[in-house]
Structures are given as structure tokens and as C-alpha cells.
N, C-alpha and C positions, 0 to 999 in steps of 0.2 A: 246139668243146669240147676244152678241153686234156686229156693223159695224165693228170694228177694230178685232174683234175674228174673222166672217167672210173672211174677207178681207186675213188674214195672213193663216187661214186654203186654202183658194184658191191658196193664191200665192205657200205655201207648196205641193199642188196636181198640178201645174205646175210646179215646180221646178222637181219633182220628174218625172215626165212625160220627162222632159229636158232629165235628167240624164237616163232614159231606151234608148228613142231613141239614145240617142250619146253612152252609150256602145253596143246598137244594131247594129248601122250604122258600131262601130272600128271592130266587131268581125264578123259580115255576106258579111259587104262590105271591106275588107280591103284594094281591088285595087283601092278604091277613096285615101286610105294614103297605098302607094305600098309597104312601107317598115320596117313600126311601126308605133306605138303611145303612149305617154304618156297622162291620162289623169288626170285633178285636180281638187277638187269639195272643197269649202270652205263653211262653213255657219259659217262663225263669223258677229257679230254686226255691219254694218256699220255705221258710224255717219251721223248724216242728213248734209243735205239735199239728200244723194244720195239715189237713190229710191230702191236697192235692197241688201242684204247680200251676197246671192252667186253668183258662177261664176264658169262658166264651160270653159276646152281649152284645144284645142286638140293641140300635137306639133307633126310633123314627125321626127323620127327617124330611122337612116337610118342603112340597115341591112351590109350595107359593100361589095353589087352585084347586086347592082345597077347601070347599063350602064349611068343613065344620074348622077352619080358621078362625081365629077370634079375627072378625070383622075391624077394618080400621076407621077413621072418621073420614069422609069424604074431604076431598083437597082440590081446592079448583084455583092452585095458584099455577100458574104458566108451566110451571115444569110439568105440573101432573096433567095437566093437558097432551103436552105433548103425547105424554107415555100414552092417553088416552089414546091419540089419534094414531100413535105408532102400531098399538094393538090391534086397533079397529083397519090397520091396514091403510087409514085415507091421508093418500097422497099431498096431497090440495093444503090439507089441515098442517097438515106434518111442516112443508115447506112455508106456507105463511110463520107459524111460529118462528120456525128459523130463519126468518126474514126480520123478525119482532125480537128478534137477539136470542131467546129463549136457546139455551146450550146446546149442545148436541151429546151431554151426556148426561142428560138432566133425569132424575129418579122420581119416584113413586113410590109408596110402600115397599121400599128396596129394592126396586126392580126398575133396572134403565133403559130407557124410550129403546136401545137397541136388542137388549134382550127380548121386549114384548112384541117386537118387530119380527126378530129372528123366530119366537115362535108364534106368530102368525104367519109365517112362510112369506114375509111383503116385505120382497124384493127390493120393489121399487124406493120405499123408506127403507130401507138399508142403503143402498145406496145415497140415499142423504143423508142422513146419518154419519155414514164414513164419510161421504166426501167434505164434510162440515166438523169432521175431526174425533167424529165418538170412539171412547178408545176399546180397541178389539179384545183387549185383555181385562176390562175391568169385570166384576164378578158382582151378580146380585148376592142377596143376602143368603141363598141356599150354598150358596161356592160354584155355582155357574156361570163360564163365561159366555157370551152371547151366543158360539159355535155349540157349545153344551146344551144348550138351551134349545135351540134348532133338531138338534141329535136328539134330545130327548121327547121330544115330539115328532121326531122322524119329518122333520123339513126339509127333506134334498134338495131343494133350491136354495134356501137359503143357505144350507151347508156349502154346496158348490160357490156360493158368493160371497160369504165371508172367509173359506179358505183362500179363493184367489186374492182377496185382499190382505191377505199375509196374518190372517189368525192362527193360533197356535194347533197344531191337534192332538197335542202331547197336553197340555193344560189342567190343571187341578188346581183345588183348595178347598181345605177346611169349609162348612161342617162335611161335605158330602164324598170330598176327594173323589170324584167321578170327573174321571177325562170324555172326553165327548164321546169316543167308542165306547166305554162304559156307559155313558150317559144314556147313547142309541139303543146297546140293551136291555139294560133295562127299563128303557120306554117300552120297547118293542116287548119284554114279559109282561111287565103291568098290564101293558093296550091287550093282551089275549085273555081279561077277561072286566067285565063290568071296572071303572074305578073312578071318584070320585073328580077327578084331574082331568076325567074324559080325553086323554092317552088314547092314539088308534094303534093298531102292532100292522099300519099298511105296508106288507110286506115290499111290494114292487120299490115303494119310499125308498125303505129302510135297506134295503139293499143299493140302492143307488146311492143311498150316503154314507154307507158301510165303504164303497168300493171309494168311494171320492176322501176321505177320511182316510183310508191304508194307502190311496197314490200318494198324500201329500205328507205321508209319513208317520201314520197315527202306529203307535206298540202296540199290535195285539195281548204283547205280553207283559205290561206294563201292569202294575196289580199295587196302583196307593193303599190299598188295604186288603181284605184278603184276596177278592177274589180277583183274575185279569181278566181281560175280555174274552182270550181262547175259554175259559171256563166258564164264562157264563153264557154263550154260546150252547156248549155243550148241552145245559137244561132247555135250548130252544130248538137244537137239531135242524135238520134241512141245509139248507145250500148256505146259509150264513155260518152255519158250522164250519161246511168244508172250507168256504173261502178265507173263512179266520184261520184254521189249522195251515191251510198251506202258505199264506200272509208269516204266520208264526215260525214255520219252517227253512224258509227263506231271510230271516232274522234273526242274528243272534240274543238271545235273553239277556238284558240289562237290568240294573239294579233301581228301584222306585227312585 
């Protein structure tokens, strides 16, 4: 074996060492980045003189409740109402607006009355919501779509109700590319310990919308970026592991 075969096999088994630790640190510690991460691994050729081809980087992404957010100005025009009353879960509120014309996919600080719905688990405004036309695919300002949003809060009900409404479970986008199984993970690692976003990891939840997510077809092994969901799994171990590996099993690996 020559120097330079050496040499590139070594640098390959620290590269690859890089790469466990930094998707270990984003998925078991994620109150070091409180509120996402994207991460990006390159191995293309670099031209000399530079000494290396890859490059690992981690960005914080932020989930939208996050206290040290720069604060926006309060907004009391009809839409931001709604989104008020979608969050706060009341019914009552919800439905007069949308009697008052106010949309049904009306925003807030980037975030639409059905996202803030979906993660306050309120069912009941989800359902008017959709039946008043809010679209299941549109995506707040993080790159969540309302079912993401749900997932990453671990809302199994409203998981169960916007998938039967025909949301996507495959779903991404820019900044976060977190599909909703993703999404449920990493709610679920944040929520095991203290975080700013107050994320619970309620097991019982998050298995029920683990299992409701892979019925309706969600890729355990779908990976927008590095890491897929059988992997980030594995930093959480217990029965959401097994059920992903054998989900994964049962599916052949497709391409992002």
C-alpha cells in the first residue's frame, strides 16, 4: 500500500468519524442548537493547494418559539387574529372570523392560522380550517408544513387529522428540509431535555404519530440532508428505533 493510499484511507476514517459525531451531537444534544439544524457534507475534489475536500456545517434554524427571537410588532389586523385564535385553540373565535371572510390561510409572523392550530393539537380548528380551504401543503417560514409542525411537537391527533385529509408525509422545504418524521424526531430529542420552544419527547404521543406517519407512507429512509429518520432514531433507541428499522426494512431506499 503506497503513502498516498494510506494517507487518503486515514483522512476517509476521520472524515467519517467527523460526520457520526456532528449527527450525534444535532440529534442527542440538540439544546446546544435549541431550535434546529441543518447539516451539509460535501466530498468533491478540491484544487491544491487546499489540504482537504470535505466540509462539515452546522446552521441554527429556528423553530418560530423561540423567546430570544427578535420580537415582532404586534398585529391586530384580522388575519393575526385568527392565527391568535387558531393557537389558543378557540373554536368559537376561529369560526366567527371565518364567517367575517377572514381566509382560511391567513398568516402571522409567518406562521398560518393552520400551522398554529396543528401545533396546539386543536383538532377541532383544523377542521375549519380545511373544510374552509386552508392549503395542507403550504409551509411556514421555518419550511414546515402544517403536518411537520404537528410532528414536531408530537401532536398525534392532529397528525391523525391532517393526514386523513390527504397531507403529504413525504413533505420538505428549504430552510429546515425536515419531513414530518424528521420533524417528530427531532421534537422528540430536543423535548428530552430542558428547551426554549418548550418541545415535550411525550413518548406515548410521539409513537402514535410515528406509527400513523409510516401507515400513510412517510420514508423512514428519506434523508433531505444528511441525516434520515432510521438514523436519528438510532440516538433515541427504545421501541421508535425498532419500529423505524423494521418500517425501513420493509421499504426499498429511494433517492431524496
Amino acid at each position: 500500500m503506497s503513502f498516498m493510499t494510506r494517507r487518503r484511507g486515514i483522512f476517509l476514517a476521520v472524515l467519517a468519524a467527523l460526520v457520526v459525531v456532528v449527527a450525534f451531537a444535532v440529534t442527542r444534544f440538540g439544546r446546544i442548537l435549541p431550535v434546529g439544524v441543518e447539516i451539509r457534507v460535501t466530498d468533491e475534489p478540491a484544487p491544491k493547494p487546499k489540504s482537504g475536500p470535505a466540509s462539515v456545517s452546522v446552521m441554527r434554524i429556528p423553530l418560530g418559539d423561540d423567546p430570544e427571537e427578535e420580537a415582532e410588532p404586534a398585529d391586530e389586523t384580522p388575519e393575526s387574529q385568527l392565527v391568535a385564535a387558531a393557537q389558543a385553540g378557540d373554536a368559537a373565535r376561529v369560526a366567527a372570523l371565518l364567517d367575517e371572510g377572514v381566509p382560511a390561510d391567513a398568516r402571522s409572523a409567518g406562521f398560518p392560522a393552520l400551522h398554529r392550530a396543528a401545533q396546539a393539537d386543536a383538532v377541532a380548528v383544523l377542521e375549519m380550517l380545511v373544510a374552509a380551504g386552508a392549503d395542507l401543503e403550504a409551509v411556514d417560514r421555518t419550511g414546515h408544513t402544517a403536518l411537520a409542525r404537528a410532528a414536531v411537537f408530537g401532536r398525534a391527533a392532529a397528525v391523525a387529522f391532517l393526514l386523513e385529509s390527504g397531507a403529504d408525509p413525504n413533505a420538505h422545504a428549504e430552510p429546515n428540509d425536515q419531513t414530518p418524521l424528521l420533524a417528530l424526531l427531532f421534537g422528540w430529542s430536543l423535548g428530552q431535555s430542558p428547551n426554549p420552544a418548550g418541545i415535550e419527547a411525550n413518548e406515548e404521543a410521539r409513537l402514535a404519530a410515528a406509527r400513523a406517519l409510516l401507515a400513510a407512507g412517510a420514508d423512514p429512509q428519506l434523508a433531505p440532508q444528511l441525516l434520515s429518520p432510521v438514523m436519528m432514531a438510532a440516538s433515541i433507541g427504545g421501541e421508535i428505533h425498532t419500529l423505524l428499522l423494521g418500517s425501513a426494512a420493509d421499504s426499498p431506499e429511494r433517492p431524496c
